[in-house]
N, C-alpha and C positions, 0 to 999 in steps of 0.2 A: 745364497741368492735365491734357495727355493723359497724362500718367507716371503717374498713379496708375490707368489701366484694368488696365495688366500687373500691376501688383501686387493689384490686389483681383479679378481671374481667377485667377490663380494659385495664391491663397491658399485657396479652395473645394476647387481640383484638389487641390492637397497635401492637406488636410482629409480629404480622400475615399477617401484609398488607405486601404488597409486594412493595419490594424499586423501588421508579419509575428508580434509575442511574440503579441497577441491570438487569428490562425490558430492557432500552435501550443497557446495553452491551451486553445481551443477541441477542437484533435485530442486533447488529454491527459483532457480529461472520461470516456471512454469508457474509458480505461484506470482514470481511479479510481472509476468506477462498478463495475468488472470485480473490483478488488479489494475492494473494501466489501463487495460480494456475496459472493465465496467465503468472509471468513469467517462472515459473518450465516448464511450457508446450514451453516457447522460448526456456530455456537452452535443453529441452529435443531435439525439434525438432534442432538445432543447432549443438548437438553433432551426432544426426540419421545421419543426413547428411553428415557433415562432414566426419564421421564415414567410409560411402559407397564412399565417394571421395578419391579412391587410385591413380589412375593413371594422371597424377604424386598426391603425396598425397596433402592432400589440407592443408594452413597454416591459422595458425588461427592470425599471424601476418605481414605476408605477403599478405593474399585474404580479398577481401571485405566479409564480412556477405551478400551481397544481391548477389554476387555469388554462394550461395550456391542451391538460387533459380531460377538458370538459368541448364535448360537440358542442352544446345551446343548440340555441343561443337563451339565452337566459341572463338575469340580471341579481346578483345576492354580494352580498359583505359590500355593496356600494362599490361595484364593478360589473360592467359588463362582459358576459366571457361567449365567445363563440371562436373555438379551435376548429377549422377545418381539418387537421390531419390529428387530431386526438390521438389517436389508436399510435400513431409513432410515438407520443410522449409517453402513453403506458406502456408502450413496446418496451422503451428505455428505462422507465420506473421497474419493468421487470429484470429486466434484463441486469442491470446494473447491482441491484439487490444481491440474486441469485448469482454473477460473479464476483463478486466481491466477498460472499460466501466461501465459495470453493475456491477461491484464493488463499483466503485466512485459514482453510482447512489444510491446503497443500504446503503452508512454511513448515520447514523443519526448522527446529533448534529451541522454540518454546518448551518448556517443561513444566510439569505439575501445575500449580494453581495456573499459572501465567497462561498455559496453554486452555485450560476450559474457559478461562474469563476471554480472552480472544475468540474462541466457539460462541461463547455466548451473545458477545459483544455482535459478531461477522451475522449472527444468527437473527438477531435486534434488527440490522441495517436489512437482511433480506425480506424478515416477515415483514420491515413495513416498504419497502418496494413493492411485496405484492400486495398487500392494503392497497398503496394508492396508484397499483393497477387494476387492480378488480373493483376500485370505489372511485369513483374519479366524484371526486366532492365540491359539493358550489362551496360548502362551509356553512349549510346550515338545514341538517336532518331536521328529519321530522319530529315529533316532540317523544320524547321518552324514544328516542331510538338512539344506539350507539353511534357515533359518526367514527368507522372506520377510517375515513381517509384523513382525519387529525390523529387519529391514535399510528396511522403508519406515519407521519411525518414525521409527529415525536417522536417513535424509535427509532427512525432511520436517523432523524438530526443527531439526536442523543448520543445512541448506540454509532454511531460514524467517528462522531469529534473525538468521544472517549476513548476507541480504536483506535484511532490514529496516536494517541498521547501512548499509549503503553505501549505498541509496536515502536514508536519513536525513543518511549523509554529502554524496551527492552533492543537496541539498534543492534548491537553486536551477537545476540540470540540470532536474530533473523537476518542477519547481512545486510544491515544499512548503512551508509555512510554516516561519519558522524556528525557531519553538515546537515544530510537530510533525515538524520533523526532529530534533530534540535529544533527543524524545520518543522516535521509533524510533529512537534509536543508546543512550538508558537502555534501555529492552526489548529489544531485542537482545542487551545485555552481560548484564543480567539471565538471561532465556532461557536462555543457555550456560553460563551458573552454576549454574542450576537444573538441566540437563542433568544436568552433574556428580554435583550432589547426589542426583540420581532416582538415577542410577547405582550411586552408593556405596549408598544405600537398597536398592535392588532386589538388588545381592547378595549386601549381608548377608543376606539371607531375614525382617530384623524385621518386613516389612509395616506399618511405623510409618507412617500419613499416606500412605500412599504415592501413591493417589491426588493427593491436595492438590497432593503435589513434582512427580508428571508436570506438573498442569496448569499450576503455575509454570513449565514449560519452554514449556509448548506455548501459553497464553492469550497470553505476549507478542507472539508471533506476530500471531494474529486482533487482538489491540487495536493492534496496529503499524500492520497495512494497511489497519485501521479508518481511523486517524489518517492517512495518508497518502493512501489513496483518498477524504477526505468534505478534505482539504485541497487536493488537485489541484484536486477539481469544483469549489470556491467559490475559486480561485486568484483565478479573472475577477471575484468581487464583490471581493474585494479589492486590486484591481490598481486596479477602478475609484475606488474609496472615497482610495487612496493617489495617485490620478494620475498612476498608469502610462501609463492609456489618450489622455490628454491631449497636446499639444504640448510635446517636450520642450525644456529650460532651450539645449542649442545652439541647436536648430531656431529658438526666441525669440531668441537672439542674433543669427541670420545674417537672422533678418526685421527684426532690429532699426533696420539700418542703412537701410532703404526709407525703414522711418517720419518718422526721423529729418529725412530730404532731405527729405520732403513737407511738414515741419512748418519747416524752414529756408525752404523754398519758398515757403509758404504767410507766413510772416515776413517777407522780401523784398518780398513784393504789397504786405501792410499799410503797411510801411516807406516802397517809393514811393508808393504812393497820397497817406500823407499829405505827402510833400514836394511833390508839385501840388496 
C-alpha cells in the first residue's frame, strides 16, 4: 500500500506546473489588445472628423478618407475638402500605424521567415500612417516632387491586407480562431481587389463612389485585426471551454498504467483475504 504515496504526490506536482501554450497566450493578449486598438482608434478618429465636416457635409462615399486630413479649404482631384478637426484624423492616421506595429511585434509563436515578413509587413502599414500624418495630401504635389501622402496610402493599403492574409494564414502560430483566421485571409484578398478597383476609379477622373471603393480597400484591414486581436485575447476562454487547459489524452495514458497496478493490487488483497 506504500506505492500509491509516489503516485498521488506526484500527480499534484504535475498538476501544478504551469502549461507552457497557457504562458504564451497569456503573452499574446497584449498584442491583440494592441491591434483591436489601432483600428477602433482609425474608426474613432474617422467618425470625430467626419462628424465636424458640415459645411457642405462630408460623404463617406463620395470623399476620400485622406480628405479628412486636410484643414483647406481648398479644392483638387474634383473635391472640395475643408476638415475642421484635421489634426484628429492624423492623430488617428498616427496612431493607428504605430500600434498596429507593436502589435505585430508583441505575437509570439511566428518563426523564421514568417515572423520578419510580419515585421516588415506591420512596418509597411506604420511608415505609411505616419506619411499620411505628417502629409496630409490634396492629391496633387507640386511638379517633380514626391507626393508622400500616396506613397503612405499605398503601403499602408498594401502592407495591411497582405498582413492580415498571413496572420490568417499562419492562425494557429498566433492564436487565432479558425473562423477568424479564414475571415482575415477573405478581407485581405478582398482589400487587394478593391485596391485595384480604387485605382482604375481614381484615374479615370469619374469620381464615381470613389469614396465608398477606397474604404472597400482600406476597412478590410481595421475589421481584420479587429477579428484577430478580440480572437487572440479570448483564445484562453476558449482553450478552456475546449480542454486545452486540462490534462492531455498521452499524459492520461502514461498515468494510466499506476492505476491500473493499484487496482490489480488492490484485487490480489481481496482475492487472498477471501481464500483465509
Amino acid at each position: 500500500m506504500t506505492e500509491n504515496n509516489p503516485t498521488s504526490s506526484s500527480e499534484p506536482k504535475e498538476r501544478a506546473r504551469p502549461a507552457p501554450e497557457a504562458n504564451q497566450m497569456m503573452q499574446r493578449r497584449p498584442a491583440g489588445a494592441l491591434l483591436v486598438a489601432g483600428a477602433v482608434i482609425f474608426f474613432l478618429a474617422e467618425f470625430i472628423a467626419a462628424a465636424a465636416w458640415t459645411d457642405p457635409p462630408y460623404s463617406y462615399t463620395h470623399h476620400y478618407i485622406s480628405n479628412l486630413g486636410v484643414r483647406g479649404p481648398l479644392e483638387a482631384l474634383g473635391q472640395f475638402m475643408k476638415s475642421p478637426l484635421a489634426w484628429v484624423m492624423n492623430t488617428g492616421f498616427f496612431l493607428f500605424g504605430i500600434m498596429f506595429f507593436i502589435g505585430v511585434a508583441a505575437l509570439k509563436g511566428l518563426r523564421s521567415w514568417r515572423r520578419w515578413a510580419a515585421l516588415i509587413l506591420g512596418a509597411l502599414v506604420a511608415l505609411g500612417g505616419v506619411l499620411l500624418a505628417f502629409n496630409p495630401g490634396s492629391g496633387e504635389p507640386p511638379d517633380g516632387a514626391v507626393d508622400y501622402h500616396a506613397l503612405g496610402a499605398f503601403a499602408s493599403i498594401v502592407g495591411g491586407n497582405v498582413l492580415a492574409m498571413l496572420l490568417g494564414r499562419q492562425r494557429q502560430q498566433v492564436g487565432v480562431t479558425p473562423k477568424a483566421g479564414r475571415a482575415m485571409v477573405v478581407l485581405g484578398v478582398f482589400g487587394l481587389a478593391s485596391m485595384v478597383a480604387f485605382l482604375v476609379v481614381a484615374s479615370s477622373g469619374a469620381n464615381v463612389l470613389i469614396g465608398l471603393v477606397e474604404r472597400c480597400a482600406v476597412y478590410p484591414i481595421m475589421v481584420g485585426f479587429i477579428c484577430a486581436g478580440a480572437s487572440i485575447w479570448n483564445h484562453r476562454t476558449v482553450a478552456r471551454s475546449s480542454g486545452e487547459g486540462e490534462t492531455s489524452r498521452p499524459q492520461m495514458l502514461k498515468q494510466q498504467p499506476a492505476y491500473i497496478n493499484i487496482i490489480k493490487m488492490r484485487a490480489k488483497a481481496v482475492a487472498s483475504a477471501k481464500l483465509f
